[in-house]
VOGU-3710 file (C-alpha; in Angstrom, 3 decimals, decimal comma):
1> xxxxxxxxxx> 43,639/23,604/-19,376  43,993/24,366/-15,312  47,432/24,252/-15,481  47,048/27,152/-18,492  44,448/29,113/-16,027  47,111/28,709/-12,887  49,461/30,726/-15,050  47,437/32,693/-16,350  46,159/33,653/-12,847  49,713/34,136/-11,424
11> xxxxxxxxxx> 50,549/36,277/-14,156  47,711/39,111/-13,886  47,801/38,758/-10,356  47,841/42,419/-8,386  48,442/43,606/-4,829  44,734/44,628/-3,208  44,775/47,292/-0,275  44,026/45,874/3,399  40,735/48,439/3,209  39,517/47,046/0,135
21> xxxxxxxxxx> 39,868/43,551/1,456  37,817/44,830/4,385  35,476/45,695/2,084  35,023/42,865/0,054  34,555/40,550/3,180  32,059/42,980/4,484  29,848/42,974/1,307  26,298/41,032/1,610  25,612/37,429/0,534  23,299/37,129/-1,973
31> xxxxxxxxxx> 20,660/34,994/-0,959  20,627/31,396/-3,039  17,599/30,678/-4,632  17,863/27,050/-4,536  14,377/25,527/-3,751  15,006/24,646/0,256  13,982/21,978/2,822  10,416/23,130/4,795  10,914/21,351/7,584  13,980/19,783/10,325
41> xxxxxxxxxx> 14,901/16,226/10,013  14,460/16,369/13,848  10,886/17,683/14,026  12,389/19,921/16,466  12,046/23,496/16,352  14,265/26,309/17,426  12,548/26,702/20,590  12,502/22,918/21,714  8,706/23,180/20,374  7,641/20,126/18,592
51> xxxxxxxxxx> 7,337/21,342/14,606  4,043/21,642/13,760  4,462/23,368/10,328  1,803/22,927/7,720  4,046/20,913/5,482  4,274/18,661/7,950  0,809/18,455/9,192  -0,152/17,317/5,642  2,319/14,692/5,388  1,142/13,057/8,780
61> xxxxxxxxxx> -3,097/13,545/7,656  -2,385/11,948/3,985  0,592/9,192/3,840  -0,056/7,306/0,781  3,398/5,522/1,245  2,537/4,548/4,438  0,079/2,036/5,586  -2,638/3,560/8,267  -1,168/2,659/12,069  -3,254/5,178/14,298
71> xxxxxxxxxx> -7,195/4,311/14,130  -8,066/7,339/14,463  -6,606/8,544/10,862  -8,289/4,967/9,270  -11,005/5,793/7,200  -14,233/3,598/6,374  -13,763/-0,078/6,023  -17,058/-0,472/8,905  -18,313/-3,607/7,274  -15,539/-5,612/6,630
81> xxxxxxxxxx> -13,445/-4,750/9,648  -16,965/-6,090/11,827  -17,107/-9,057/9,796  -13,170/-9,741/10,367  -13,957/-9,431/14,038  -17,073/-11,476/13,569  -15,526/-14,599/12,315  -12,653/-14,093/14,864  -14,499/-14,341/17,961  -17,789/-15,759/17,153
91> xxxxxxxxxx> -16,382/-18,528/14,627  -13,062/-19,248/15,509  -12,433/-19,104/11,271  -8,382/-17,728/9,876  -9,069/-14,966/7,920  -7,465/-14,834/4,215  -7,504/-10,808/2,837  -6,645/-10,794/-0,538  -7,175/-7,773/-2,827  -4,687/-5,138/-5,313
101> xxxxxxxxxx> -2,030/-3,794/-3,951  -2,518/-0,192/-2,979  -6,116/-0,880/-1,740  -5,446/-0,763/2,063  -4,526/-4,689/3,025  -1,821/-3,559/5,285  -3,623/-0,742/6,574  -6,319/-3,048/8,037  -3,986/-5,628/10,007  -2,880/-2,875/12,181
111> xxxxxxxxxx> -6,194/-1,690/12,507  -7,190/-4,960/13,395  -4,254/-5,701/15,381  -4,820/-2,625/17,665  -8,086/-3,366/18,179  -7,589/-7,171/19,518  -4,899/-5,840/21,740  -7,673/-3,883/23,351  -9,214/-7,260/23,600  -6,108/-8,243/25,658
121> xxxxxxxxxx> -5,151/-10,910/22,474  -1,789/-11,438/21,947  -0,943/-10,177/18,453  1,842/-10,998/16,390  2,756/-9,625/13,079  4,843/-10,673/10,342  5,304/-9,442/7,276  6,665/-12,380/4,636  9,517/-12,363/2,232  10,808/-14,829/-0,421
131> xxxxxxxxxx> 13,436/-16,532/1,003  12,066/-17,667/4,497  11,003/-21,168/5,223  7,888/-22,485/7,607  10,395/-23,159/10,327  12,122/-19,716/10,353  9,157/-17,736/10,092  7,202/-19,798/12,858  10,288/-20,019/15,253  9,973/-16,478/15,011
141> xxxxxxxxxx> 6,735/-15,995/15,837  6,933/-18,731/18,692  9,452/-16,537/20,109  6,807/-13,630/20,768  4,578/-15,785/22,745  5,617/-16,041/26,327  5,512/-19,317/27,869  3,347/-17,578/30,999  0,317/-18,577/28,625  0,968/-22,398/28,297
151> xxxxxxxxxx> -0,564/-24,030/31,065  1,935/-26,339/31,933  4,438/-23,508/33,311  3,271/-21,381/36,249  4,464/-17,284/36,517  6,662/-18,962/39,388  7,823/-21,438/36,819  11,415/-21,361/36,467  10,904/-20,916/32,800  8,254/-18,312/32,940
161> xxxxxxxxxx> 10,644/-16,219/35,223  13,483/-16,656/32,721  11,430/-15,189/30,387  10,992/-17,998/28,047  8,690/-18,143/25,050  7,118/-20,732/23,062  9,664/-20,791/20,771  11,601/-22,886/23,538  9,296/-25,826/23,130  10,269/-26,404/19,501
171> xxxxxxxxxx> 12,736/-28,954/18,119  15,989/-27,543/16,677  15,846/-27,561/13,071  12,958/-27,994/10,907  9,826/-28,689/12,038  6,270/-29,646/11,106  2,910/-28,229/11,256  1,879/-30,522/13,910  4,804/-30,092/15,710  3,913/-26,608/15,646
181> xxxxxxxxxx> 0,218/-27,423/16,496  1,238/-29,488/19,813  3,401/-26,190/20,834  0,845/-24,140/20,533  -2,128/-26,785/21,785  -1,729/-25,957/25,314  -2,075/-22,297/25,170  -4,661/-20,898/27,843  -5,489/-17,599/29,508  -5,521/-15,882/26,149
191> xxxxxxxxxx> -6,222/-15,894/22,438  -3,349/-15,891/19,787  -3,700/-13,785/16,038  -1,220/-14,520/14,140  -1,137/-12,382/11,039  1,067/-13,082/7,603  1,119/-9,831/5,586  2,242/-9,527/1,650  1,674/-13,424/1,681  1,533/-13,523/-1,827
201> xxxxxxxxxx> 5,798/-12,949/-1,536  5,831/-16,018/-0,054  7,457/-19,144/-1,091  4,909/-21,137/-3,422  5,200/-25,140/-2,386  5,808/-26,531/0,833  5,790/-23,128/2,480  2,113/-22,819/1,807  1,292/-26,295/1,660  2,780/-26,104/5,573
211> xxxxxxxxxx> 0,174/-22,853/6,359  -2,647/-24,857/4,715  -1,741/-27,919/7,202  -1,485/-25,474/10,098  -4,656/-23,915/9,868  -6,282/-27,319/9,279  -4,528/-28,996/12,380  -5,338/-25,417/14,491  -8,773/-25,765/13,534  -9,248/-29,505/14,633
221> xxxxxxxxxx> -7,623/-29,465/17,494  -9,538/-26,308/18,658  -6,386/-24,314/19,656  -6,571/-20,826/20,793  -4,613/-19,854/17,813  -5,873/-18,131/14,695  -3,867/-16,768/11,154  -4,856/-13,565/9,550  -3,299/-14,149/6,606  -3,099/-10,964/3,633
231> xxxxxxxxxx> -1,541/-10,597/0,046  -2,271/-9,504/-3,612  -4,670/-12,087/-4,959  -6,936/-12,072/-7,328  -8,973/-15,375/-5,240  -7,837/-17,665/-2,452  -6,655/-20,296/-4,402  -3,416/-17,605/-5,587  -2,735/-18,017/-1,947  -3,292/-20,847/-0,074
241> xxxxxxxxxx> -2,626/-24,220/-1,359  -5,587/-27,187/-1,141  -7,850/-24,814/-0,474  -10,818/-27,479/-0,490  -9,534/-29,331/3,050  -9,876/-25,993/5,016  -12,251/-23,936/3,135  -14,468/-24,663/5,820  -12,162/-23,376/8,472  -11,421/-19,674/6,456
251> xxxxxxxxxx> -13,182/-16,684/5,775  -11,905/-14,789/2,145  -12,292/-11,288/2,246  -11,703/-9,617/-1,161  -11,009/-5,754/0,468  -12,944/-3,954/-2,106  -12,329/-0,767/-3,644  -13,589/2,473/-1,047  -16,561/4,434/-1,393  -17,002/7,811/-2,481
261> xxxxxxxxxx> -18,198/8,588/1,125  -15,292/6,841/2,420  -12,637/8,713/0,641  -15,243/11,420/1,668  -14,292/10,325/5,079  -10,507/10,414/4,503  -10,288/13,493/3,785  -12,372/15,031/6,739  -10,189/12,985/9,035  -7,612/14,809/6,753
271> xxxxxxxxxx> -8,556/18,010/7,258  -8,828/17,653/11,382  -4,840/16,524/11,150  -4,006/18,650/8,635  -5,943/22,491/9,231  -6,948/22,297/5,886  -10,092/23,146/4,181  -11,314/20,738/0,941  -14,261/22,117/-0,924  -17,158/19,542/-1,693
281> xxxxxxxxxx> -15,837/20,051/-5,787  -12,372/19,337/-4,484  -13,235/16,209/-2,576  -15,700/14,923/-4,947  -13,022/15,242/-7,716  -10,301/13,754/-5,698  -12,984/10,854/-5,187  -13,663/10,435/-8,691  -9,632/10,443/-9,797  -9,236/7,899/-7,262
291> xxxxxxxxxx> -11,228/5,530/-8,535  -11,344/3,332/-5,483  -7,986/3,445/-4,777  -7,390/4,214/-0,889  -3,588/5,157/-2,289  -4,664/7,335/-5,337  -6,728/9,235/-3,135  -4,153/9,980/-0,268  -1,663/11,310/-3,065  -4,219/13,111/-4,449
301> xxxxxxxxxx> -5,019/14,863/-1,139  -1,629/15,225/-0,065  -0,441/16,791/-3,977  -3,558/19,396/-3,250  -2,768/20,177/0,166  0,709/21,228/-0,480  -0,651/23,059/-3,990  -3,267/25,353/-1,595  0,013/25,944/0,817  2,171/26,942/-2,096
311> xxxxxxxxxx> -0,084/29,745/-2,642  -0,708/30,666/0,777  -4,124/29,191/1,421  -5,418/26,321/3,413  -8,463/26,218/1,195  -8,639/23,509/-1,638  -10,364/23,657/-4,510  -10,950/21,612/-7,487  -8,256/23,981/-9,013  -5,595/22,184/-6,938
321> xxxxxxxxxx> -6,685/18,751/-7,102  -6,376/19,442/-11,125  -3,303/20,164/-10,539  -2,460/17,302/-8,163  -3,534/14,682/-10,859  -0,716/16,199/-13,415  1,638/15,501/-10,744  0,883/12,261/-9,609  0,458/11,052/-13,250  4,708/12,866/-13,559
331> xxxxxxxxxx> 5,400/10,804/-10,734  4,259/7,584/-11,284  5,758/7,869/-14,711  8,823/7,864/-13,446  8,452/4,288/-12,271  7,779/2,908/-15,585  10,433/1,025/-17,667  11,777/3,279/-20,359  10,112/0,451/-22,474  6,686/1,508/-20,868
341> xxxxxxxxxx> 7,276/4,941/-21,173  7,903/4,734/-25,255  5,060/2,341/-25,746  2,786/4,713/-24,051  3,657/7,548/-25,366  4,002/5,901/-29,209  0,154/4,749/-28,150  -1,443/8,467/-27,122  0,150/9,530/-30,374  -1,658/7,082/-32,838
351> xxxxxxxxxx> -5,047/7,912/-30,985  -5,349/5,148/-28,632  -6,303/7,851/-25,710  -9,668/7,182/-25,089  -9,598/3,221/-25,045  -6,425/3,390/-23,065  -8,621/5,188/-20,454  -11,446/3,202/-20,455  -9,145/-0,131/-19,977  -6,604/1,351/-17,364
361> xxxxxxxxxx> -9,988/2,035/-15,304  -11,266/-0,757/-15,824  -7,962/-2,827/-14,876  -7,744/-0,730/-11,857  -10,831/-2,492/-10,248  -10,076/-5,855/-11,707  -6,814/-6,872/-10,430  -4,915/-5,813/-13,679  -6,834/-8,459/-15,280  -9,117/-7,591/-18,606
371> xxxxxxxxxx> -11,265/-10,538/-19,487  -13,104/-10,991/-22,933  -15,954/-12,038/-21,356  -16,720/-9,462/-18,631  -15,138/-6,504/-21,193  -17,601/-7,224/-24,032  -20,247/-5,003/-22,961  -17,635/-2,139/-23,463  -16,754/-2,342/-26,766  -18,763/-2,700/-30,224
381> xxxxxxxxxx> -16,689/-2,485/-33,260  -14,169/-2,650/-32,650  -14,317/-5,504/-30,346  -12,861/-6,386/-26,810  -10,341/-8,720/-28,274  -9,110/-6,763/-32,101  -8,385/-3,539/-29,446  -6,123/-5,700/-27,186  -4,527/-7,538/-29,617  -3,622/-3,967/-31,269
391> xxxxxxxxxx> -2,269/-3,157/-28,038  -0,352/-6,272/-27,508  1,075/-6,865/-31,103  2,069/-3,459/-32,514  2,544/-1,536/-29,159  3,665/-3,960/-26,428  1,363/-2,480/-23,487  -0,677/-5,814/-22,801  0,183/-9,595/-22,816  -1,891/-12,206/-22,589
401> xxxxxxxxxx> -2,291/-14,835/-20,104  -3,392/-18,096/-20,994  -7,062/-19,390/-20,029  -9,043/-22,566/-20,411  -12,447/-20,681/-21,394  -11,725/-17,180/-21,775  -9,125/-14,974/-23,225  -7,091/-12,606/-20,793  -5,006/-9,569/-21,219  -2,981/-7,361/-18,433
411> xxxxxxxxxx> -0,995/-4,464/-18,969  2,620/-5,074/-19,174  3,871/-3,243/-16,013  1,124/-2,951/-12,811  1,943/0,776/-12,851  1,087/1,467/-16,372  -3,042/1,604/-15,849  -2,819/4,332/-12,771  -0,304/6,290/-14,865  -2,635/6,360/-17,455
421> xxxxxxxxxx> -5,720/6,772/-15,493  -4,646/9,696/-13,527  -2,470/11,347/-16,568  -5,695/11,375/-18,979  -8,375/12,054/-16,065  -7,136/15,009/-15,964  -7,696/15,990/-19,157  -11,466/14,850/-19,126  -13,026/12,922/-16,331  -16,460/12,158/-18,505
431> xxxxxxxxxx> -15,424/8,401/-18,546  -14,198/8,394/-15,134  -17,738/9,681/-13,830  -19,535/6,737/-16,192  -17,131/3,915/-14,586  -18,374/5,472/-10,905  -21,746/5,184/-11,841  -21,572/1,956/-13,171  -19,982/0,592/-10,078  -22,249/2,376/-7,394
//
C-alpha cells in the first residue's frame, strides 16, 4: 500500500515556484489543541523566579499521595500525637500504630520524628519490605547511630574520629536480639527512636518474633532505645508476635478516623498554601465524602481546587466538590481488577445500590472487615448475613473469612468500598450524613 502511494506521489508530482514556496513556509501554525502541561518539571520559571502557579500551589497544600513531612501542613491528630510523646518520655513504653491504610500512619512518624529531633533525639526511620531479615534491617539502622554516643569511645576516640557507627560493634553475619541489645546497652548522652513503618510488610516468623525479643530485652535492660513501630492492623496481635511477654512494655494506638473539624482544619491549612477560598458547604461536604479518611479528603480538596481554577476562580463551592467526588470515584476505578469492575457494575444494575453504600461505609471505618455481630443493628429483613451471602455467592464482591464465634465478610479488593462510597455519595449523601452522626 506505501509502495502504491510512493508511485502514485511521483507520478502527480509538479514543479512549485520559489515565491510560492516562500509562501507556504511563511504561512501561520495553527495552534494544537492538545490539552498541555501547567507547569515546568523544573519549578523554574522563565525569569529564574521560583514557579508559584496556582496548579502548583494546590498540589503542594493537598498531596493525598504523599504522606505529610512539613508540620506545619499536618492537620489535627492533638491527642494522640501528646499521648505518643507521653509514653515516650514519661514511660519509656515502644509505641505500636496500627490502623487502615490511607488514614495518616505515615504521616504521623515524620511528624513525630521532627518533633523529637527538636528534642535533640536521634531518629531513625525505616520503612520495611518483605524480603529483609532482623539482621539486615538492624545493621542498617546501627549504621545511623554514631559511635560518639556509646560511652566507651570518646569524640577523641580513634573510632569516633573515623566516623564509626554502632553498626561497627556488631558480629558479621546474623545476629540476635541480645546481641543487638548489648550494642545498643551502652548508649548515653542521648535518646534513640527507632521507628518501623508499613510493618505489617514485614516478614511474619522469626522477623517479628526477633522485634518482640528486642523490645522485651530494651525494656529490661533499661536502654535508651525505643521502637515506634506502624502498619495496617486491625489489633496488635496482626503485628507483633507474643504479644502477652511485652504488652506491658507497649502502648497500641489504633489512629482513628479524623474529625469533621480536623478535615475542617486541613483544609484551612489548605487554603493558606494554596490562595484558595472553600465555602463552609464546600468543606462540610468534602468532610462528609471523606468519611474519616485523611486521604479521601486531600483528593477531594485537591479535585475541587483544580475544578474552581478551571473556571477561573479561587472560590470553592459545593458545586466543585460534587464534581470532585465523580472524579475520584473515575479514578479509583481504574485500580480495580476488571473482575471488580464487572461485579460492581453487574451489582448497581440488579439494585444492590443502596446496601452497597451502606456496607462500603461501613467497611471504610472497620478495617474492611463486616462482622455479623456488630452489622445486625443495620439490617432487618433482609438480614446482615442473607445480604452478604448474595453478595458473595452470585456477585463475587465479598468473601468470607473464617471465625470461631462470629461470621466475617470483606470486600474482595480493599479499593472496592471507597470506589463505591465516593461514586454513589455523590449521587445522594443522606446515608453518608446518618453514618457521621452515628459516629460523632
Amino acid at each position: 500500500m506505501f509502495g502504491w502511494f510512493y508511485k502514485r506521489r511521483q507520478r502527480t508530482h509538479v514543479s512549485v515556484p520559489a515565491s510560492d514556496l516562500r509562501w507556504r513556509r511563511a504561512a501561520p501554525i495553527v495552534e494544537s489543541t492538545l490539552p498541555r502541561f501547567q507547569n515546568l518539571g523544573s519549578d523554574i520559571g522563565p525569569l529564574g523566579a521560583a514557579d508559584t502557579g496556582d496548579r502548583t500551589r494546590v498540589r503542594n497544600a493537598f498531596s493525598p499521595t504523599r504522606p505529610i513531612n512539613d508540620v506545619r501542613l499536618f492537620a489535627g491528630r492533638d491527642e494522640v500525637m501528646q499521648s505518643l510523646i507521653r509514653s515516650i518520655e514519661d514511660m519509656n513504653l515502644h509505641l505500636i500504630l496500627y490502623g487502615e491504610r490511607g488514614i495518616g500512619k505515615t504521616s504521623m512518624l515524620h511528624i513525630l520524628t521532627h518533633l523529637a529531633r527538636q528534642a535533640r533525639y536521634q531518629v531513625v526511620y525505616h520503612s520495611c519490605g518483605e524480603e529483609q531479615t532482623f539482621s539486615d534491617v538492624f545493621r542498617g539502622v546501627a549504621g545511623e547511630i554514631p559511635l560518639l554516643y556509646d560511652n566507651r569511645f570518646g569524640a577523641s576516640a580513634e573510632e569516633t574520629e573515623r566516623g564509626g557507627a554502632l553498626a561497627d560493634l556488631l558480629p558479621a553475619g546474623n545476629f540476635s536480639p541480645s546481641q543487638l541489645t548489648e550494642a545498643f546497652s551502652h548508649l548515653a548522652s542521648t535518646r534513640v527512636l527507632i521507628l518501623l513503618d508499613e510493618f505489617d510488610r514485614s516478614p511474619e516468623g522469626s522477623f517479628r518474633r526477633n522485634v518482640a525479643e528486642l523490645i522485651k530485652n530494651l525494656s529490661d535492660r533499661s536502654v535508651r532505645v525505643q521502637l515506634v513501630i506502624a502498619g495496617v492492623a486491625g489489633n496488635l496481635a496482626e503485628l507483633i508476635e507474643h504479644i502477652p511477654s511485652i504488652r506491658r512494655n507497649i502502648y497500641g494506638v489504633r489512629v482513628p478516623e479524623m474529625t469533621s473539624g480536623e478535615i475542617g482544619q486541613m483544609i484551612s491549612i489548605g487554603e493558606g498554601v494554596s490562595g484558595l477560598k472553600f465555602g463552609t458547604a464546600a468543606q462540610d461536604r468534602v468532610a462528609l465524602i471523606a468519611n474519616g479518611s485523611p486521604y479521601l479528603a486531600s483528593l477531594l480538596a485537591q479535585y475541587a481546587g483544580f475544578n474552581a481554577l478551571d473556571e477561573g476562580t479561587i472560590d470553592v463551592d459545593e458545586r466543585h466538590v460534587g464534581f470532585a467526588c465523580g472524579q475520584v470515584a473515575e479514578e479509583l476505578r481504574q485500580r480495580l481488577s476488571d473482575k471488580s469492575i464487572a461485579a460492581t457494575d453487574r451489582a448497581l444494575a440488579a439494585g444492590k445500590g443502596p446496601v452497597l453504600l451502606l456496607l462500603s461505609g461501613l467497611a471504610m471505618r472497620r478495617m474492611g472487615r463486616l462482622d455479623d455481630s456488630a452489622l445486625r443493628q443495620h439490617f432487618g429483613s433482609p438480614s446482615f448475613l442473607d445480604v452478604a451471602e448474595d453478595l458473595r455467592a452470585n456477585y463475587g464482591l465479598l468473601t468470607e473469612e473464617p471465625l470461631e464465634n462470629d461470621r466475617r465478610f470483606t470486600f474482595v479488593e480493599e479499593a472496592v468500598p471507597i470506589y463505591l462510597w465516593t461514586r454513589l455519595t455523590s449521587d445522594d449523601d443522606s446515608l453518608a450524613r446518618q453514618l457521621a452522626a452515628e459516629s460523632a
